[in-house]
MIDREN-492971 format. One record per residue (C-alpha): x, y, z. Coordinates in steps of 0.001 Angstrom, whole numbers, plus 500000, padded with zeros to 6 digits. Example, Ala and Ser with C-alpha at 12.3 -4.5 7.8 and 13.67 -1.06 7.14 Angstrom:
<pts>
512300495500507800;513670498940507140;
</pts>
This chain:
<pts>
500000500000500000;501561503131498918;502099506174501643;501986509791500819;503018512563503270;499937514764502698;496141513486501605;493773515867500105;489939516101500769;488222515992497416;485107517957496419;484278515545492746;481973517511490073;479652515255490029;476460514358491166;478049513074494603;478186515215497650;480527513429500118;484393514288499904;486663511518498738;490409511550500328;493393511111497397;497088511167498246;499022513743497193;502704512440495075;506083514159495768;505518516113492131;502651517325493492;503159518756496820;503919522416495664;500772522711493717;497758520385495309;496530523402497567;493352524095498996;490992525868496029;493280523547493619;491207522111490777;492377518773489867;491529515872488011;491113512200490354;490095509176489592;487023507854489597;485891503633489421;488274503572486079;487647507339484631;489281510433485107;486951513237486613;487681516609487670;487369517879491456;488386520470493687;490584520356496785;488518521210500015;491702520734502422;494771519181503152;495121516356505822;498246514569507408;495905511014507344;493156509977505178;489561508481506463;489932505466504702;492088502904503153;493740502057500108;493801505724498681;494221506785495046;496797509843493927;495648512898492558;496205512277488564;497204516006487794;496598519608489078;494988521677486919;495035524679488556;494372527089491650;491101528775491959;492069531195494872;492545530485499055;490088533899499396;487324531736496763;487542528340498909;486930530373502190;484248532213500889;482839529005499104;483540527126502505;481156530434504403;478505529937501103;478325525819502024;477621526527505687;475029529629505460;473303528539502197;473110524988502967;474931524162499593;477286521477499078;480977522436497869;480345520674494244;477221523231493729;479634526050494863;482595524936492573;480402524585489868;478885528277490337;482240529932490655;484061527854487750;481887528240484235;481356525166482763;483650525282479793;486554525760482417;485428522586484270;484899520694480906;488109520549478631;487993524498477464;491100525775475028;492388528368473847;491333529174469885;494094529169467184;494045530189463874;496188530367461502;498140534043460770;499568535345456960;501944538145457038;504275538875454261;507921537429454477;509081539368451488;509619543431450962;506131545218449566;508646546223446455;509475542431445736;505606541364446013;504720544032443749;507425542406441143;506538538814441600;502887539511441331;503364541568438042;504901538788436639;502475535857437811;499298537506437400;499057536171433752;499920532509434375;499059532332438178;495724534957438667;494885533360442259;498142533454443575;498372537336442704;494737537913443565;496191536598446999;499485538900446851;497194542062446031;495193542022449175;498056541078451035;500268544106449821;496844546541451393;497047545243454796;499520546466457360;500958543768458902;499071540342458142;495714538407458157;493697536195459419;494131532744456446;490078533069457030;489642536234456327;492713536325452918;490752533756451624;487241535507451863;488872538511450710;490297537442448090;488051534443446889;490853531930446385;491397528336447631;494375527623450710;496038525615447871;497336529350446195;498168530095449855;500263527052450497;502206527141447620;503212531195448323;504440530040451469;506529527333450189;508042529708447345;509140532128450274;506779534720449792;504358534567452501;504519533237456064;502026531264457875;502136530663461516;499509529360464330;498498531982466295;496291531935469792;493006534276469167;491697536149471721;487921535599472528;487671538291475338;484354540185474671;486573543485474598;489581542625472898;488754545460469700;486941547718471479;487853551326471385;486403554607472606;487652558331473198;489409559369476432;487732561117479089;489107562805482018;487802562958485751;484932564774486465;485180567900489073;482898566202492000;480742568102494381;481502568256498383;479282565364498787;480817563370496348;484178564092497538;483289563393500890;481770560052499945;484721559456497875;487474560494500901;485522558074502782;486130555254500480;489560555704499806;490318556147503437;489689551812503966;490951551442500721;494442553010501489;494489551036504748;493458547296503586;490727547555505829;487445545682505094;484742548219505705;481450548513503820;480242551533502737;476672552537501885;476623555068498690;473293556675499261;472035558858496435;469060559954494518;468961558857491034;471130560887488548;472972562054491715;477001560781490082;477231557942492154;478974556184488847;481589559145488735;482338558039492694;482685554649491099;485041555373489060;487719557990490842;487299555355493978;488986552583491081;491364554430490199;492462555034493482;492208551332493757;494971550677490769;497274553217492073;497741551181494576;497692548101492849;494581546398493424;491560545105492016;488113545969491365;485072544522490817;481835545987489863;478857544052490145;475812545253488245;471943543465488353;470867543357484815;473226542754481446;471125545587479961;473168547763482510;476781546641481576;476654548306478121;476145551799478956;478887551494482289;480936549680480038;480921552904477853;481603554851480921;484375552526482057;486057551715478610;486713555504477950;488150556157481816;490836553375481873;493536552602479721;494335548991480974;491964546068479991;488736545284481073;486579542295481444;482609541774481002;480955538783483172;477766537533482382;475595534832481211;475639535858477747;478944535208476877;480156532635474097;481693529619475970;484755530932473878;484779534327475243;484208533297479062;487139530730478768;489236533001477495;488259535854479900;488366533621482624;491655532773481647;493434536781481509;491507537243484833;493288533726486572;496265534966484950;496101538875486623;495991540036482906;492626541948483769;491943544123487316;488778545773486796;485549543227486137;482076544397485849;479699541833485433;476487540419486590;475461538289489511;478328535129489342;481293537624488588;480956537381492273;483411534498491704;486060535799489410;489363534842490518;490604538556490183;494098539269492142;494893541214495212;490898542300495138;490868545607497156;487550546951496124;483745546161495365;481003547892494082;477807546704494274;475817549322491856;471588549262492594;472002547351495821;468525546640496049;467776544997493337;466173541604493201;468111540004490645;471095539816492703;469619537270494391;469168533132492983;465582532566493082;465778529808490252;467750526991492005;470451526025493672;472749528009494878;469928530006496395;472779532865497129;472481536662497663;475465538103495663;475489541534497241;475927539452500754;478610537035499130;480556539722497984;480555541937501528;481664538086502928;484216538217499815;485128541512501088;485805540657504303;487738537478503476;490277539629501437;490049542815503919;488716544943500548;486271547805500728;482690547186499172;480845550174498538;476863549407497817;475187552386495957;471239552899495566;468675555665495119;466218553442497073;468148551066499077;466920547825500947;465794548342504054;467975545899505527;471230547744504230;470247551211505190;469087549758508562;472655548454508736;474225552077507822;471792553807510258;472668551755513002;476504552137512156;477654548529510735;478192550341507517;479681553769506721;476827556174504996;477342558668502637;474389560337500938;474146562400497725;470739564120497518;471298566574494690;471864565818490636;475223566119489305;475898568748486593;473367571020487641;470197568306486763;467113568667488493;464593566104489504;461477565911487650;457707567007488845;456130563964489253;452133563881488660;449711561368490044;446602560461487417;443626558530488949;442728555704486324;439708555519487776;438362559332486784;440102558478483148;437861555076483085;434793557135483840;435437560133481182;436415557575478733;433247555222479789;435474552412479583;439176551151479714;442346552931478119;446026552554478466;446522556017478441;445362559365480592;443971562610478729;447456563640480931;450040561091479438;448784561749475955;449093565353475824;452809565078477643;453751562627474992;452587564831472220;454452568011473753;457834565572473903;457267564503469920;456613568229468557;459884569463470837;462145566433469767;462375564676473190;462259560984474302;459671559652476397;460245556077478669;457172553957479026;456864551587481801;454801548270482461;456002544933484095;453934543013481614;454765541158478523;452829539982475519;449809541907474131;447024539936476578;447871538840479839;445044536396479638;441717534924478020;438384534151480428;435725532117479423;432982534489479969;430248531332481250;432509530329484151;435147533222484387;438234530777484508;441145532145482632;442766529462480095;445559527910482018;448541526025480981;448269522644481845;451662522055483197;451558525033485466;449404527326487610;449763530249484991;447296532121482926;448573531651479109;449275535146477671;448179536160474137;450453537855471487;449406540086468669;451610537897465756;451498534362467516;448710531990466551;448931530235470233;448414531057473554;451938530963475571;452818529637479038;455731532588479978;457030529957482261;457548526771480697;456898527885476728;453644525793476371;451714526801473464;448159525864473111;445636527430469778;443525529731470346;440709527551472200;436864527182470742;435506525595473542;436674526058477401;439087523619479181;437370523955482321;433429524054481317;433599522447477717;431093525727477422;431190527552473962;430754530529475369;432482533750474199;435524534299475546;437350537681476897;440760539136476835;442149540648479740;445258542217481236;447656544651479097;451116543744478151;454012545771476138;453099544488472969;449483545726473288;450884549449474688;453257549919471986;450393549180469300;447925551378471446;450512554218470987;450950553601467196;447243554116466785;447370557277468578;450496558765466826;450813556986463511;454349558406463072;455495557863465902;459028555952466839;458874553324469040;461190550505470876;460480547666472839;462313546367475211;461538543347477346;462259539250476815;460421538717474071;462505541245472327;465965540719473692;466209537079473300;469361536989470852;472750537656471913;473339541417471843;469927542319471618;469986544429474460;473222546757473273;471559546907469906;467698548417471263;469505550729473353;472106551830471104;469343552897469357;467086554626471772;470805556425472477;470651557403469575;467688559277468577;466518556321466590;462993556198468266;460874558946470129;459516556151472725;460728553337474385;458504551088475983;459570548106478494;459437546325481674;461729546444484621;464830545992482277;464145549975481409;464133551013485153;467657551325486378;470797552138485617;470056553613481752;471031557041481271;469536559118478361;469639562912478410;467037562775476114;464299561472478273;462215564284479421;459156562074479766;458284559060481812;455361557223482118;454424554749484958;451400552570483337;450252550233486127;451703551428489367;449957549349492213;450046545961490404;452967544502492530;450980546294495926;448341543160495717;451147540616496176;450808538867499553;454388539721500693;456030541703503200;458413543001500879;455389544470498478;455905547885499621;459422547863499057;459487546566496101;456970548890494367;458239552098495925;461735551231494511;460477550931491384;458797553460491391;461349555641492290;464127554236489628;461742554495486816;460849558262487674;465030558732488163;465330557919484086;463567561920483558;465559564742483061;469050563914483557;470113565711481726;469731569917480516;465864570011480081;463626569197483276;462352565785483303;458492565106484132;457092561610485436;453444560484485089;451987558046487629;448671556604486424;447441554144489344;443840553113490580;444981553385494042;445910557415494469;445662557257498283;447632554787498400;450979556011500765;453713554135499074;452768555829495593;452893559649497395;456071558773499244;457531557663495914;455657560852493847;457683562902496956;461106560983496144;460981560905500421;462686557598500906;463955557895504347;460117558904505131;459338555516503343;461883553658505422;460803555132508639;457296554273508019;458564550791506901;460562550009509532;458343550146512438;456093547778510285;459453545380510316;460108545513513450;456661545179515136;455821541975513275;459907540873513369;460521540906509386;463933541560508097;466136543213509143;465216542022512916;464891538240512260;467273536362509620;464484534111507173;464423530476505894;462309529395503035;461954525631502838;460637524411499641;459536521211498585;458552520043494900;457330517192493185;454724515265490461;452397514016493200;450535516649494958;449512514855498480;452934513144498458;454798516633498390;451862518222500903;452217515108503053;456444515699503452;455976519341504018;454028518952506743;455726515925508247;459147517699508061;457446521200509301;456599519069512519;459930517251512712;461632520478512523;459529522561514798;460043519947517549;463800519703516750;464093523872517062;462286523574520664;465390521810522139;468022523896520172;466264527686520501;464626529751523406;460773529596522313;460886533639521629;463731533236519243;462314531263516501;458581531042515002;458072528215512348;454780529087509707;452095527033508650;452916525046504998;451105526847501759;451371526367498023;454255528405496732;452788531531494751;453374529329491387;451995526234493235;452692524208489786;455575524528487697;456373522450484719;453826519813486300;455607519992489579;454250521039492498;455418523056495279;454321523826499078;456978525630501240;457186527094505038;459302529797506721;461427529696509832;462384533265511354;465223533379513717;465331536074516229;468489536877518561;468145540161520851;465928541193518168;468494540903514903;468808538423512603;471931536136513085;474375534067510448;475212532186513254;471597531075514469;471313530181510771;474298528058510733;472941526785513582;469355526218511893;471267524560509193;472672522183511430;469785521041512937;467952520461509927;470475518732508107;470546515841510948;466912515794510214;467701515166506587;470367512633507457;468388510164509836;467933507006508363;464339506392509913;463047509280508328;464495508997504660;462443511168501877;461137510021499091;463546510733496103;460259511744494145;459936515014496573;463087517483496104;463834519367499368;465421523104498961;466325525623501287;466172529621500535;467901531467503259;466930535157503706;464622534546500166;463419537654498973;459624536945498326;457624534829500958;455046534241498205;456597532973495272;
</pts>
């Protein structure tokens, strides 16, 4: 039996969750380090893995060696994966296989191709293709479009260019006159890209005090989060950027993390023309080609300033000293889909920490846990309350739908108000921003006999109708059903009734009104190819369309000084929700729509068309009073014990049979209750009744779910949810209690929605 000095703990990437032990050879010792990706061996095959730690003894005998060590991932990424498997309840493969993109796990290479430059003078080219051209036309066909290019070409592109075969090529080569050489091509999203220089911005005191602030942790390799604070338009980006290059100067890295992809291009814009070093783009849209070979320059410390999207969490950047975390708030930021169910504004403070960097978080309307945070002094506040570059903020006006419904006798997408401000922004040559968080032109179709909507039938979803489809379409699985003549439900033939309003059915609502008019639209349906979202706004940038018209991809981050005009077409829609976080949510969207007027020159003006005028949350956003909204809000928290003074666990439970998944919910709700007795004083925890999930049926699978809050001297806790995770993983783990392998068992901590 061999012996090996050091043993390694294995993490394998596959669908196996217990660590294996492998001994580490002589060869190997210097490189097999924790965060090491390697390659083991697995019953005969070779499978890649990921060291979890070293040991001096393994757990079992015979061991296996490590094949070969492929390379490091980082020490700062395996704590912070290590923190991730403990607070999320994820094992380490999940984790891996979040932070490394799948074409880096799989056998990903770098792309060569082959390079022609000339070997000969442009005077002795000229000669020998004078005196070929009669006998040998390809060959000087070839030599003429060589003898325009500066240095060389792509074999790909000579041959397209000049319409001859590689044989012409080949034969050049051999005779001396052209070289031809392999060649690694960079993939990188922004290898080509090139825009004009700009200079530093003069900041105001309050964004040089926000800025000092910054720099002040950065200088000192201190880990200290900061909240950036500011009403929209107000230069936080401008912060942003001086704080990075204080960051290079002293030779660290940055990372920007941003919610939507929509929002990279115009930052990108901003970023490109700041910096003279590379940059790197992270997000899901990128070509396996151009995330391995990103991934690569950023492993190698080629690239220090990432922006990116929700995993560029997990880039492997060097000597990271700071973070930005631009529109804080936003939902997207969190994993809501599956597993990892991970927060990446809260990974990257705990990446922060880890590597002592600052983060800075920046918001117009932030979450009320992080400015509860700031208030009571965990994190450094700085607020900017007026517009950069002498902006204002736009008069915002409240319409009652209900008084429009009335003059109108009947529904209309748009108030007497909206119309007229949309007619004033086409005669003057400004844009105009309409918003709805609907797609498609119908939201649904209701048989009139027994008012049921037509539903898919693999999930709990009303089918939505568009203009140029012939089907009715399931927006969450893609079912497609024709237009029905009789209804599902009461086999009636009764007439049936559209309802609901999407984008589709606003943006042909406005054509009827203004024929001429110039319209985008901007939502999934329409961004659904790769660089679909640069393109639309690009043009919208522009001056290519008088109106663009979208749902909440249109509400942050965009920037066009054009926009004098926006309209809010459904206001109150996310207030029905049966969440605690409904108020939140619809007063910061509120707000960041209204923030796209008048940014720049001309005063901006926001229209607010809602059924429910009283209605608090839609003043205090009309007001832009956000600190009002958060006091107001946070007595409602803390009276009922909602985030941010109890920590929240979501356990969700899915499957085919609908009594079978009902019948483990509440069997494991009781197990668990009973369990938390023993392990928590009875004030500290309080364990809720199972329900259907908000989509009870997905894709035929059903769900039920229940929440746990944890309460410690009246804050939420990571270590009472460690804890928590503990206890319910013994649960999990006891023999006598095994679930079914039909039922799926998930667990959201600190989920964002309680309903869905």
């Amino acid at each position: 039996m061999t012996t090996y000095t050091k043993y390694a703990a294995v993490a394998l990437d596959l669908g196996f969750n217990k660590l294996l032990d492998y001994g580490i050879e002589e060869k190997d010792l210097a490189l097999a380090l924790p965060a090491s990706v390697v390659e083991v061996p697995v019953r005969g095959f070779l499978r890649k893995g990921y060291i979890v730690k070293l040991k001096s003894k393994p757990d079992f005998s015979p061991v296996l060696p490590i094949h070969r060590v492929l390379f490091p991932l980082g020490d700062d990424l395996l704590k912070l994966i290590s923190w991730m498997s403990r607070y999320y309840f994820v094992p380490f493969k999940k984790l891996f296989q979040a932070a490394l993109p799948p074409i880096v796990r799989k056998k990903g290479k770098e792309k060569e191709q082959f390079f022609v430059t000339r070997k000969k003078s442009r005077e002795e080219l000229i000669a020998l293709c004078i005196s070929i051209r009669e006998k040998n036309p390809a060959k000087a066909a070839l030599l003429e479009v060589m003898l325009q290019v500066e240095k060389g070409l792509f074999l790909s592109e000579l041959l397209a260019q000049s319409g001859k075969g590689q044989g012409a090529v080949t034969a050049l080569v051999k005779e001396g006159a052209l070289n031809l050489e392999k060649v690694v091509v960079d993939r990188s999203l922004l290898t080509h890209a090139e825009y004009f220089k700009t200079k530093p911005k003069v900041l105001n005191p309050s964004q040089n005090s926000a800025l000092q602030a910054i720099c002040k942790t950065l200088e000192a390799t201190e880990f200290k989060t900061h909240l950036l604070f500011g009403i929209t338009g107000s230069g936080k980006t401008e912060v942003y950027l001086q704080a990075i290059e204080r960051a290079l100067a002293l030779g660290k890295s940055a990372l920007v993390l941003v919610p939507e992809i929509t929002l990279t291009t115009q930052l990108l814009e901003r970023f490109l023309s700041r910096f003279d070093e590379p940059l790197a783009v992270w997000h899901s849209a990128l070509s396996d080609g151009e995330r391995f070979d990103t991934f690569q320059k950023i492993k190698r410390g080629d690239i220090r300033i990432v922006i990116g999207a929700r995993s560029a969490v997990f880039c492997p950047l060097h000597n990271l000293g700071l973070i930005i975390v631009d529109e804080e708030h936003e939902a997207s930021y969190k994993q809501s889909e599956e597993p990892p169910f991970y927060h990446a504004r809260d990974t990257a403070i705990m990446r922060g920490k880890i590597t002592a960097a600052t983060v800075v978080l920046g918001s117009a309307t932030p979450s009320l846990e992080s400015f509860y945070n700031a208030k009571s002094g965990k994190y450094a506040l700085s607020c900017l309350m007026s517009r950069a570059e002498n902006s204002s903020l736009p008069s915002i006006r409240i319409v009652d739908m209900r008084k429009e419904f009335d003059k109108r006798k009947g529904f209309t997408n748009f108030s007497d108000v909206l119309l007229e401000s949309i007619e004033k922004r086409l005669k003057n040559g400004e844009q105009t921003l309409l918003f709805l968080n609907r797609r498609g032109y119908h939201t649904s179709m209701l048989c009139l006999s027994c008012n049921s909507p037509i539903k898919c039938i693999h999930c709990d979803l009303s089918l939505t109708f568009y203009k140029n489809k012939p089907d009715l379409v399931c927006n969450l699985c893609g079912f497609k059903v024709p237009l029905p003549k009789k209804c599902p439900s009461c086999k009636g033939e009764a007439p049936f009734k559209f309802k609901g309003v999407g984008t589709e059915q606003i943006e042909r609502s406005l054509h009827a009104v203004f024929p001429s008019v110039r319209t985008i639209r901007l939502d999934s349906d329409t961004t659904k190819h790769k660089g679909s979202h640069e393109k639309l706004l690009k043009a919208f940038g522009s001056g290519k369309a008088d109106v663009l018209i979208g749902t909440q991809m249109i509400a942050k981050g965009l920037h066009f000084p054009e926009v004098t005009l926006v309209g809010i077409l459904n206001s109150d829609s996310s207030l029905n929700i049966p969440d605690f976080r409904a108020s939140e949510t619809t007063f910061q969207l509120m707000m960041q729509v209204a923030g796209r007027a008048g940014r720049g020159m001309l005063k901006g003006e926001v229209v607010i068309q809602t059924f429910l005028p009283e209605n608090p949350v839609i003043h205090l956003a009309a007001n832009q009073n956000f600190e009002k909204f958060y006091e107001e809000e946070i007595e409602t928290r803390r009276t009922f014990h909602y985030p941010p003074f109890s920590s929240m666990v979501k356990l969700i439970f899915s499957g085919l049979d609908e009594q079978e998944v009902l019948g483990v919910a509440e069997r494991l709700r009781e197990e668990l209750e009973e369990a938390l007795k023993g392990a928590f004083p009875p004030e500290h925890f309080i364990v809720h009744p199972v329900t259907a999930a908000g989509h009870a049926k997905v894709k035929d699978r059903y769900t039920f779910q229940f929440l746990v809050r944890l309460m410690k001297g009246g804050e939420g806790s990571g270590e009472y949810i460690i804890k928590f995770n503990t206890i319910f993983s013994l649960i999990l783990k006891d023999k006598n209690k095994n679930l079914p392998p039909s039922v799926k068992v998930n667990l959201d901590v600190n989920p964002l929605s309680t309903f869905f």
